[in-house]
N, C-alpha and C positions, 0 to 999 in steps of 0.2 A: 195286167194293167190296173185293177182295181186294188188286189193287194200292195202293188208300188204307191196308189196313192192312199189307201191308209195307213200304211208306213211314214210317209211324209207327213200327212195329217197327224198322225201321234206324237213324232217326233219333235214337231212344233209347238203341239199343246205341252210338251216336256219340258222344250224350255221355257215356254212364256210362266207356267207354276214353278220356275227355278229347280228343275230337276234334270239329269240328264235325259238326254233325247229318248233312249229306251226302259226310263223305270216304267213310263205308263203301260206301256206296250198290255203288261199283264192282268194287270188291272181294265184294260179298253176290251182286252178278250171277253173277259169276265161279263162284262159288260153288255158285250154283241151277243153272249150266250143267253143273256136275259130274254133280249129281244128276238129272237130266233126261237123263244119257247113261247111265246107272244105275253111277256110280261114286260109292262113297263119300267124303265131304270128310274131306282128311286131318286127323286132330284130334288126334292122338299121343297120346303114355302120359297116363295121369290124374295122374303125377308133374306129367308138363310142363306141365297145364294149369293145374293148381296155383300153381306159378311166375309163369302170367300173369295169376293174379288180381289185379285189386285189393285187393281188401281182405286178402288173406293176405299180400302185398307190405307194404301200412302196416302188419297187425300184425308184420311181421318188423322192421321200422325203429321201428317203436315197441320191441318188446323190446331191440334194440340198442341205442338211446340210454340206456333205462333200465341197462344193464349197462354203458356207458359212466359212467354218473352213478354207481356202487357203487367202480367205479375212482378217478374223483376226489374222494367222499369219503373212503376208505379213505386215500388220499394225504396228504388232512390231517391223519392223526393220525403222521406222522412228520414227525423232526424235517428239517429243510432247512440247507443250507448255505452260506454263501456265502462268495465270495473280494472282501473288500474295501479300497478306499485310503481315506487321508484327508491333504490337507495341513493345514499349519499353521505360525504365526510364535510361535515362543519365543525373549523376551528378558530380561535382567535387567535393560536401561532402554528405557525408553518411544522413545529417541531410537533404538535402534537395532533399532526391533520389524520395522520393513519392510524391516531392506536382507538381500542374498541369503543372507548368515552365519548368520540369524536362523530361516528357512524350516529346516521340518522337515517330513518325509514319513514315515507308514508303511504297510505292507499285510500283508493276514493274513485269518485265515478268520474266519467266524462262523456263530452257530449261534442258528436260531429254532426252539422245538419248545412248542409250547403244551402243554405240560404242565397249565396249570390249566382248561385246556378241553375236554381228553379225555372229561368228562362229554357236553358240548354236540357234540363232533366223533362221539361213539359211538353217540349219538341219531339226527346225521344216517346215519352208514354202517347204522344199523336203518332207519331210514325208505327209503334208497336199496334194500334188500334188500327192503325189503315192495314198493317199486314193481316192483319185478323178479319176483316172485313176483305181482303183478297183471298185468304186460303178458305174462307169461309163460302166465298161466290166459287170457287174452283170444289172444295167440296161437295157444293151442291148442283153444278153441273154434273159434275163426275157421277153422282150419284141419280141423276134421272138420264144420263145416257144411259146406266149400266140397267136401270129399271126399264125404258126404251128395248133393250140389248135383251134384257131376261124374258121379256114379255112377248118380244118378237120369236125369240128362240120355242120359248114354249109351244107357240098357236105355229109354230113351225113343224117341233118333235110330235103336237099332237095330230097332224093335221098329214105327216107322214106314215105314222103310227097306222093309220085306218086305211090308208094307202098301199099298205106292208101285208094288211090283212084282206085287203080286196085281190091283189094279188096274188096270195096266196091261194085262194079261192081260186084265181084264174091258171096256175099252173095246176092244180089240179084238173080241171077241165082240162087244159091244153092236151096235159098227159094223156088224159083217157081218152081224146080226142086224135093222138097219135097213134095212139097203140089199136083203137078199134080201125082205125084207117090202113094200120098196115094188115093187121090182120081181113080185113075184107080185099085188098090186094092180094093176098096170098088167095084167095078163091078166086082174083079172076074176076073180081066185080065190077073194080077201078083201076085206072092209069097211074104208074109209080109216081108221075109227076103232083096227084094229090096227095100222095104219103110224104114225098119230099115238102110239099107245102106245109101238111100240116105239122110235120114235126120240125119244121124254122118260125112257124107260129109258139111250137113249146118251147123251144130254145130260145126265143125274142121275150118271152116271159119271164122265163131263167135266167135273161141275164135285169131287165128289171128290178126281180127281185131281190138277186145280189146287189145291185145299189142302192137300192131302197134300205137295203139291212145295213 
């Protein structure tokens, strides 16, 4: 039962990091082996963990594109330049419009600036700014959920952690507490019914501490 649901449990954290169901699997091992030697998994600052979310990751790529887009409309309301050529045949008779005497060339700048559209280009760079002031308010939510998410998690893992070690302590006793009980039954001291007790007292410990782990 416990192993079925860490299986499921892995397999979910699998895909939500975009990987298949079973690459963690080995790495979560690895992992459980830390805690099972009573060392804690390293999980670094709550900056960093931040950094490897998901979802605070796409809200950061969302705000960037949107301030990307304030950039290129903002762009269009100046004027652009350009350096351009044009050939051409200028003749005073028809007969001699194509021969090479005739060919004219020139080059020179030019200049496009919408001026009659600064209405319609100012509209866009408001709209680009309001998007940016949305991906901006969605970034920053996302990002104190996830701070909420990382903090609760923590004072969670630590607050287990010491719970993993109290227990441990208690299957020890339990153990020794089984084992002297049956051995005083085997003299004849005690009723099997207390050996039976005490060893579903070590077993209710054991299993405990399997979840806890």
């Amino acid at each position: 039962m416990l192993r079925a649901a860490i299986d499921v449990a892995t397999f979910r954290l699998g895909v939500l990091t975009g990987r298949m169901p079973r690459e963690l699997t080995e790495d979560l091992q690895e992992s459980a082996l830390l805690i099972m030697r009573g060392d804690l998994v390293p999980v670094g600052l709550p900056s960093e963990l931040l950094l490897r979310r998901s979802d605070v990751r796409q809200a950061e790529r969302g705000l960037h594109a949107a301030t990307a887009d304030v950039g290129l409309a903002t762009a269009e309301l100046y004027p652009r330049f350009f350096i351009t050529g044009a050939a051409d045949f200028e003749s005073v008779s028809f007969g001699d419009l194509f021969s090479a005497e005739s060919g004219t060339f020139s080059i020179g700048p030019s200049i496009r600036w919408p001026v009659f559209r600064r209405g319609v280009l100012r509209a866009q760079v408001d709209a680009a700014d309001a998007r940016v002031d949305a991906a901006y308010a969605r970034f920053k939510r996302s990002v104190l959920l996830a701070v909420e998410d990382v903090e609760r998690s923590l004072e969670t893992y630590g607050e287990e952690e010491l719970r993993r070690r109290q227990l441990v302590e208690s299957q020890e006793a339990a153990s020794s507490a089984a084992q002297h009980t049956r051995r005083i039954y085997e003299r004849g001291l005690v009723q099997f019914l207390e050996v039976l007790d005490a060893e579903r007292r070590a077993l209710d410990v054991d299993l405990e501490l399997a979840q806890s782990e």
